[in-house]
C-alpha positions in Angstrom: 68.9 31.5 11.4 69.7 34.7 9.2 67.6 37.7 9.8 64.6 35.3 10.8 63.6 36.9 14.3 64.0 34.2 17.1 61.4 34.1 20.0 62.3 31.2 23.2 59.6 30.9 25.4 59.3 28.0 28.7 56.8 26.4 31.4 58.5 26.1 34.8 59.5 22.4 34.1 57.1 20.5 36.0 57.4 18.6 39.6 57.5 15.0 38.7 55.2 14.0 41.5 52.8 16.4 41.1 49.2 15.0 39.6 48.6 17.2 36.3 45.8 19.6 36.9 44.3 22.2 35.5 46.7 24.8 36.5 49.4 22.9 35.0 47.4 22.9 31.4 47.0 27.0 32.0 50.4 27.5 31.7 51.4 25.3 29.3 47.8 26.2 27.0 49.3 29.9 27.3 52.7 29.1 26.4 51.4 27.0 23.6 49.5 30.1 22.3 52.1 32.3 22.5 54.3 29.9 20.7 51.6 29.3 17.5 51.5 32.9 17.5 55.0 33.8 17.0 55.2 31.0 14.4 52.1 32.5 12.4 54.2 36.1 12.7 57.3 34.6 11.0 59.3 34.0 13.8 61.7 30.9 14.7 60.2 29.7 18.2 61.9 27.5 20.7 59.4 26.4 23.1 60.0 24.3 26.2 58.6 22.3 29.0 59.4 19.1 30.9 59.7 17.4 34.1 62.1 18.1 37.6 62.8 14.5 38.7 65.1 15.4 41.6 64.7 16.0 45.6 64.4 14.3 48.8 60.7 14.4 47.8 61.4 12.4 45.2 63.7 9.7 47.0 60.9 9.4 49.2 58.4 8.7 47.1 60.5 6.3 45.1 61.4 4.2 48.2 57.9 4.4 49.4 57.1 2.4 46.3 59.6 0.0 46.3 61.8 0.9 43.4 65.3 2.9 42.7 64.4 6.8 42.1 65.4 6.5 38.2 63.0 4.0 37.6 60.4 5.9 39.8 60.8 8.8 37.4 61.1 7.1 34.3 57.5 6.2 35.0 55.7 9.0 36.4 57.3 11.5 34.0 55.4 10.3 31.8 52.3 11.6 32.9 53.2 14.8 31.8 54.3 14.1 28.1 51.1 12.5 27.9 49.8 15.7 28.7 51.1 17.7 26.3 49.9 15.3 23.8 46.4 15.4 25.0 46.5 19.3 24.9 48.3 19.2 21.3 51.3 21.3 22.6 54.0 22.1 19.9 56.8 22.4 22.2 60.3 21.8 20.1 61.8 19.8 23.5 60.9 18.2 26.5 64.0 18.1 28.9 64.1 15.8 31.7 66.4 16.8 34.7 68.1 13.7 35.0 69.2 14.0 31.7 73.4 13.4 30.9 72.9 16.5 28.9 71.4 18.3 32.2 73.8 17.1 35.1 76.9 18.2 32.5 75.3 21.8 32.3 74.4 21.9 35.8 77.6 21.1 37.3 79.6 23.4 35.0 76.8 26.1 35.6 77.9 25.2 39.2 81.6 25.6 38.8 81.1 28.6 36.7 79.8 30.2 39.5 82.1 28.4 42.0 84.5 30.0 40.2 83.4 33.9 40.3 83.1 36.2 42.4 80.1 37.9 44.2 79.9 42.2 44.1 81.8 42.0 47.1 84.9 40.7 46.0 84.5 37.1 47.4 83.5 34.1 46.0 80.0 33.3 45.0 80.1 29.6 47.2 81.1 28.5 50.1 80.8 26.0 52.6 79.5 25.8 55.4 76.3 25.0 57.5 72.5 25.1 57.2 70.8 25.7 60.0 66.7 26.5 59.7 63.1 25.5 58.3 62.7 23.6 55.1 59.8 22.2 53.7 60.3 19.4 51.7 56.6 19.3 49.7 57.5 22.4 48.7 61.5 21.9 48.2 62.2 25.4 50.0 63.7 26.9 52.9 62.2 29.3 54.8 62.9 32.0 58.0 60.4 32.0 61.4 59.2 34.9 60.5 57.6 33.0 57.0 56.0 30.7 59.0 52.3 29.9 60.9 51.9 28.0 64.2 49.2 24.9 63.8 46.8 23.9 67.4 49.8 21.6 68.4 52.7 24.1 68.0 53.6 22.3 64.3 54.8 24.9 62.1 53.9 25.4 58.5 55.4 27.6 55.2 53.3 30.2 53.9 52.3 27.7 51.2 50.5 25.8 54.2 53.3 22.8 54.0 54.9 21.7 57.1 57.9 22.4 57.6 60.8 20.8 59.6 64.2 22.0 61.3 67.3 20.9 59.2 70.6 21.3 60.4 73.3 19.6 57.7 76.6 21.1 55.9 75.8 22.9 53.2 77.0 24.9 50.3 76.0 28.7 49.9 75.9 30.8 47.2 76.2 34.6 48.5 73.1 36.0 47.9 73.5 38.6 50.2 76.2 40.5 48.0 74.1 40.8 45.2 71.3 42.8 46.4 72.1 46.3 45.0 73.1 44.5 42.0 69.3 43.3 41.1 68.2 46.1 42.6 69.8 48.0 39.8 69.3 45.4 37.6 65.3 46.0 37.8 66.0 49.6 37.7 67.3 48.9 34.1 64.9 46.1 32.9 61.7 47.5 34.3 59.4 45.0 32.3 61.6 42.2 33.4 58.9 41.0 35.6 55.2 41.2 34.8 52.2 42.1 35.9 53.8 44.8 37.7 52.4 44.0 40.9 54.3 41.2 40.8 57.4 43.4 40.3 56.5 45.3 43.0 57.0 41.9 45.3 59.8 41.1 43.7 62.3 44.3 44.5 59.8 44.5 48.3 61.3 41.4 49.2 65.0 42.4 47.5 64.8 45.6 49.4 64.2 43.8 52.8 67.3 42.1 52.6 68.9 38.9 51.0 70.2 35.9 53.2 72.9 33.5 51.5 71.0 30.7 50.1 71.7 27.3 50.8 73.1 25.4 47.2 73.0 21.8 48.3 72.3 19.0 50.5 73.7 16.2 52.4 70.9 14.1 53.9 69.8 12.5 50.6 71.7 11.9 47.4 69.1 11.9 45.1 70.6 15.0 42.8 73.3 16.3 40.9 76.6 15.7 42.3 79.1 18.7 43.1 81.5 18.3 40.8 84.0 19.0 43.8 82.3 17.0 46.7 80.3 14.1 46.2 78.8 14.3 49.5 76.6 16.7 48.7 74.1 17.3 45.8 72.4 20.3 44.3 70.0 21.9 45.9 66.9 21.5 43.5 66.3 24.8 42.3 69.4 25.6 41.1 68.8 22.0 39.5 65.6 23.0 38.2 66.1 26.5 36.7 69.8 25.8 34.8 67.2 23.3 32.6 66.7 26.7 30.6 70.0 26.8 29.7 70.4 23.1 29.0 68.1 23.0 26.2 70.1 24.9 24.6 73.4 23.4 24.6 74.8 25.0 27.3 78.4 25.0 28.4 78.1 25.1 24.7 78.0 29.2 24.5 78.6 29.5 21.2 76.0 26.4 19.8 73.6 27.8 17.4 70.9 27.3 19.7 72.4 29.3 22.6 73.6 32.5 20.9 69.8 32.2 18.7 67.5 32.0 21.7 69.3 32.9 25.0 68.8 35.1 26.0 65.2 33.5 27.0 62.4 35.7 25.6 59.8 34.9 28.0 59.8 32.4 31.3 56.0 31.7 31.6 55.5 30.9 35.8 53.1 30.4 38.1 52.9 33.6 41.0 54.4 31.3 43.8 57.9 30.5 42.1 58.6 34.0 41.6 61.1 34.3 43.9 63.0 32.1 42.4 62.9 33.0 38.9 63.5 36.7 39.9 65.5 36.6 42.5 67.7 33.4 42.3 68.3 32.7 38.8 68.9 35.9 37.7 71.6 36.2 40.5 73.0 32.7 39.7 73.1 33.7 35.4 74.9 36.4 36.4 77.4 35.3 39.0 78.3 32.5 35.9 78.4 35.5 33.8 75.3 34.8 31.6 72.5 37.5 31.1 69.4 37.0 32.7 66.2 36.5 30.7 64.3 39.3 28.9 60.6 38.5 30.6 59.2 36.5 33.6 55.2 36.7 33.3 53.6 35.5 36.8 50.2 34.2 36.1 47.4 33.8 38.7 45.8 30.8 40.1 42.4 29.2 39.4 39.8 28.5 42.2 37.4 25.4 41.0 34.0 26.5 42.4 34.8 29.0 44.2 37.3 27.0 46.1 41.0 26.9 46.5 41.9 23.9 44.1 43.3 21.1 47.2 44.0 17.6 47.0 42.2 17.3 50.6 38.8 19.0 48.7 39.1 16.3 46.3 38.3 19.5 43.9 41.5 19.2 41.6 40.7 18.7 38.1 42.4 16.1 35.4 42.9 18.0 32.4 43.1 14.7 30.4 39.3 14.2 30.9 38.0 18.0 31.2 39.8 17.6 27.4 37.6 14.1 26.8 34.5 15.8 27.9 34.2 19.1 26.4 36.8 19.0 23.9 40.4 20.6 24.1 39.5 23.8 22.0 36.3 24.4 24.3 38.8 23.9 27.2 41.5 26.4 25.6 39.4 28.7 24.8 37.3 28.8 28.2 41.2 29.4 30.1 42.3 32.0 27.5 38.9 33.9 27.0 37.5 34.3 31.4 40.0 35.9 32.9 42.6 38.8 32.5 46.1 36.7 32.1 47.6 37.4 35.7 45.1 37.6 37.7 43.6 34.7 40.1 40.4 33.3 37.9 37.2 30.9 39.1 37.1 27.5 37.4 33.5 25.9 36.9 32.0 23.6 34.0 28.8 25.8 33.7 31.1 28.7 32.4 33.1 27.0 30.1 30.0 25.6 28.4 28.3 29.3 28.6 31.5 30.3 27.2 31.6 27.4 24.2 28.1 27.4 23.3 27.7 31.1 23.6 30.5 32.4 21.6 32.2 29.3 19.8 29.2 27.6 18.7 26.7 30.3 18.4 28.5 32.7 17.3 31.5 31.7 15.1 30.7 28.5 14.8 27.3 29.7 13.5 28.5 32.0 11.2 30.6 29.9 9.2 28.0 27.5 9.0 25.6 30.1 7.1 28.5 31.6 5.3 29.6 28.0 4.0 26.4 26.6 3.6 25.1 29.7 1.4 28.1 29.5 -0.7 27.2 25.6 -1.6 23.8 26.1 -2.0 23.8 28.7 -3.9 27.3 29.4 -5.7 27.9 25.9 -6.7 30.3 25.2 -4.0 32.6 27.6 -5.3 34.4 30.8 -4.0 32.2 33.5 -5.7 33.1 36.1 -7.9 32.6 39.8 -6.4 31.3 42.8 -7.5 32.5 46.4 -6.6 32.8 46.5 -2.8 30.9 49.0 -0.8 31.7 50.9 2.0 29.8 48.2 4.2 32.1 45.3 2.4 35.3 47.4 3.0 35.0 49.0 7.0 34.7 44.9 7.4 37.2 43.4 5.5 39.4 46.5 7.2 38.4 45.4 10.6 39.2 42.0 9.9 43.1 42.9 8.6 43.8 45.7 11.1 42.8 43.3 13.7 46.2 42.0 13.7 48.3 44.8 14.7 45.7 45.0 17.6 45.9 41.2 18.4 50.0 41.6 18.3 50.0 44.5 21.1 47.3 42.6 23.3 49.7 39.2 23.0 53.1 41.6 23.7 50.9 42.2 26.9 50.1 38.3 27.3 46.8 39.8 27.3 45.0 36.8 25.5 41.7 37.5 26.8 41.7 41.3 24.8 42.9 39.4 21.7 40.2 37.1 21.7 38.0 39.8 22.5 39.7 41.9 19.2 39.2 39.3 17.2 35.0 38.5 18.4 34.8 42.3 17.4 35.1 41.3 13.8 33.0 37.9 14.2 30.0 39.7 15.4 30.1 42.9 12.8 30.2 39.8 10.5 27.4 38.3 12.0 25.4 41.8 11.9 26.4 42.1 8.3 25.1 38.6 7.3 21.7 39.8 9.0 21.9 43.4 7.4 22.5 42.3 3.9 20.4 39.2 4.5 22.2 37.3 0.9 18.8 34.8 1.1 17.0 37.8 0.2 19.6 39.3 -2.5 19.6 35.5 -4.0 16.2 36.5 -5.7 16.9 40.4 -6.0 20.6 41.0 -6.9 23.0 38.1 -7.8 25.6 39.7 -8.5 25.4 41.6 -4.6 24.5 38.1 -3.3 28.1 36.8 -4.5 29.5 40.1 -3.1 28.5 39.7 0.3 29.4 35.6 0.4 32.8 37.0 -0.7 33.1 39.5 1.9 31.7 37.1 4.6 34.0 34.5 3.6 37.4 36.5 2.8 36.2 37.7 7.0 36.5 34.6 8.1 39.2 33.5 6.6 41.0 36.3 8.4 39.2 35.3 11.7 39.9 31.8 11.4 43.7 32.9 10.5 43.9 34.9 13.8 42.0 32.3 16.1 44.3 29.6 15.2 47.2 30.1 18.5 43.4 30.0 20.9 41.5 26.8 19.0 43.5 25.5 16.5 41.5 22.8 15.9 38.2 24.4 15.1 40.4 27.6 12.9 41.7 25.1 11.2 38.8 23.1 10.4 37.3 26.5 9.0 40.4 27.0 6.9 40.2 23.9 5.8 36.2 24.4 4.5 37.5 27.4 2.9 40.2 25.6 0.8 43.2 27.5 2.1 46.4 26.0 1.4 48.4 25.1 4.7 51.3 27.3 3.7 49.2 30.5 3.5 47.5 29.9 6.9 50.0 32.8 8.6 50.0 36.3 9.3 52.1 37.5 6.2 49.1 36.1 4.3 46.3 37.7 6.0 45.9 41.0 3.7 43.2 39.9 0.7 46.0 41.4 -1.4 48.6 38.6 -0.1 46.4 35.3 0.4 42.8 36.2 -0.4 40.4 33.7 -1.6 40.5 32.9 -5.1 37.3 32.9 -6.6 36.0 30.0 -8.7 38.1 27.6 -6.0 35.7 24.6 -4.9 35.0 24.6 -1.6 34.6 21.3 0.0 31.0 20.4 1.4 30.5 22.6 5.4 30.0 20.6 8.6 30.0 22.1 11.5 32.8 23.0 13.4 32.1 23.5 17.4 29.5 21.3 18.4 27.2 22.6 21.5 28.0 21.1 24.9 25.7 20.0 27.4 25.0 21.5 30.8 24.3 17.5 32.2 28.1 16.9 32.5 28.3 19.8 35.2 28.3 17.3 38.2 31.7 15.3 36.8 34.5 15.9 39.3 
């Protein structure tokens, strides 16, 4: 890869018999934005997402239907591919966890750590027998003190799941041992998780105490196999999280693709599996002598309605059709633009199409409309020629360039919100300068300022359209395309007017709109 700078960024790989829903398009839409925007920056991106096929859950479900569990997943997995093609996510893989390529890593990850030893001085597993709470909707175990008490003396998780008492031999990796050793670990890496509230749970629950944590089971066989007993099979998170590591040729250390991108840049997770990314895996990486990942970003959860999103509410929203009935970058733009990245956010169809109409139609869309339709009308179709800029032309091309270093901080942050909002800075002192130097007026006063200002307003949204592109590339790119830029100068090292400004005298093609207005009338479709 030479001196290119490398950026690997994942989803949690998603639960196989999980129905897609919106919260499943958040993380992924984030990742994906994250991912275009590193590209645009010059960097080499490995971006990845899939599905978790294993678990009692799983054998269940497969059984339930009448079919082996391979062929179970090899169906439903699907589902989610076809989500990522609905969404237009450029991941570079899509890892399954019943992969060949995914048992072979786990079970060496396994013996790797089989073969260590904990802070202590003994060894990282052991055998011997689980005893407790485990939910299986929710593939966890969990201690009384964790759980709720229903009207009939059933007992549920935290996560509202019911739990039931398992008692089976069972492998454990010594978590205990390794307390003092995250502990100074997050000492050390004190942006390795984020928000820092999040954080702040993470070393809490750390600081209470760590209990060995049971590695595999015996009561199903629907996993990966021990390498040294085939009576038992991996417990699923340990399954699950070593797909990081699989993607990139792991036990191959010294492939290109693990000593480029591991280790991982960002792990992009929902708030409840922060245990385990924070806790667990960076335990297990290092017991198997790997280094833990740089970044683990917790993002909220949505509420549809003011509601908590349930399967029992029948509120849970398909993203294929929220995509078929307000388009995907309305959609993108609505999760990105509402709410502060980690925080919980309020899903409802009247806000999205407030958001859409009010700022992607109305006002960008809008102003590329004028822009493009002066500049046919009057300019021949052609890029005009400018006179000497002003102070007015300059503070907003300025705006427009310098709103890139701004826009990189904001997305260091994952703060995609403040980098739309950055960005709609420029689009409405572009929209303010359209009406100031009104160029419908300077067509039949001053030709040669008219041509100035069309420059101006279209050099600005090139810029824009540049920057948007990671939030609605769809729409960006329709304006870039209306603007005649080449497809290898839509990207940040091209943004200056020095670097990839419009040329004038290039023929522009004829404008059409770009963000069509929504309608209110589809608010009632569940």
């Amino acid at each position: 890869m030479a001196d290119q700078k490398s950026f690997y960024i994942t989803t949690p790989i998603y639960y196989v018999n999980d129905k897609p829903h919106v919260g499943h398009a958040y993380t992924t839409i984030a990742c994906d934005t994250l991912a275009r925007f590193k590209r645009l920056d010059g960097f080499c991106v490995k971006f990845l997402t899939g599905t978790d096929e294993h678990g009692q859950k799983v054998q269940k479900a497969a059984a339930k239907s009448g079919i082996d569990p391979q062929a179970y997943v090899d169906q439903v997995s699907q589902k989610f591919r076809d989500l990522t093609s609905t969404l237009q996510i450029t991941n570079d893989d899509f890892i399954r966890t019943t992969e060949e390529r995914h048992i072979r890593a786990c079970q060496n990850f396994w013996t790797n750590i089989a073969d260590s030893r904990a802070p202590n001085g003994e060894s990282n597993i052991y055998l011997g027998k689980y005893s407790g709470w485990y939910a299986v909707r929710d593939e966890a175990y969990y201690s009384e003190s964790e759980l709720t008490e229903g009207p009939t003396a059933e007992k549920f998780a935290p996560t509202g799941a019911p739990v039931e008492w398992v008692e089976e031999p069972s492998y454990f990796f010594r978590l205990s041992a390794w307390q003092e050793t995250l502990l100074q670990f997050y000492e050390d890496n004190p942006n390795f998780v984020k928000p820092n509230t999040r954080f702040n749970e993470v070393r809490r629950f750390v600081e209470g105490g760590l209990q060995d944590l049971s590695l595999s089971r015996t009561t199903f066989d629907w996993g990966v196999v021990i390498p040294e007993n085939t009576d038992h099979v991996m417990y699923v998170w340990i399954d699950a999280l070593t797909n990081y590591i699989t993607a990139l040729d792991y036990p191959h250390t010294n492939s290109s693709a693990y000593k480029d991108f591991w280790p991982a840049d960002l792990h992009l997770v929902g708030k409840d599996i922060i245990r385990f990314h924070c806790v667990y895996w960076p335990a297990f990486l290092m017991a198997a002598g790997l280094r833990a990942p740089k970044e683990v970003f917790a993002h909220g959860w949505w509420t549809i309605e003011g509601q908590k999103m349930s399967k029992s509410l029948g509120n849970v929203i398909d993203p294929n059709e929220l995509v078929q009935t307000y388009g995907l970058d309305q959609v993108r733009y609505f999760l990105l633009r509402e709410v502060r990245f980690g925080a919980d956010g309020d899903f409802s169809r009247s806000a999205l199409v407030q958001r859409a109409n009010g700022e992607l139609a109305n006002e960008l869309g809008n102003l590329a409309q004028r822009v493009l339709a002066m500049i046919n009308n009057n300019c021949d179709g052609q890029v005009p020629e400018p006179a000497e800029f002003t102070k007015e032309d300059s503070r907003l091309l300025t705006a427009a360039e310098s709103a890139l270093d701004l826009c990189r901080q904001a997305m260091e942050r994952k703060a995609f919100h403040e980098a739309i909002e950055i960005i709609w800075k420029v689009v409405r002192a572009a929209n303010s300068y359209v009406d100031k130097e009104a160029p419908w007026v300077l067509r039949k006063t001053n030709l040669d300022r008219m041509k100035t200002v069309l420059f101006i307003l279209s050099e600005s949204l090139r810029k824009v359209a540049i920057l948007m592109l990671p939030f609605v590339p769809t729409g960006a790119g329709e304006i870039l395309d209306q603007l005649a830029v080449p497809k290898t100068d839509r990207c940040f090292a091209k943004i200056s007017l020095a670097a990839g400004g419009l040329k004038s005298g290039t023929t522009l093609p004829k404008p059409k709109p770009v963000f069509d207005k929504l309608r209110l009338a589809e608010e009632g479709k569940g």
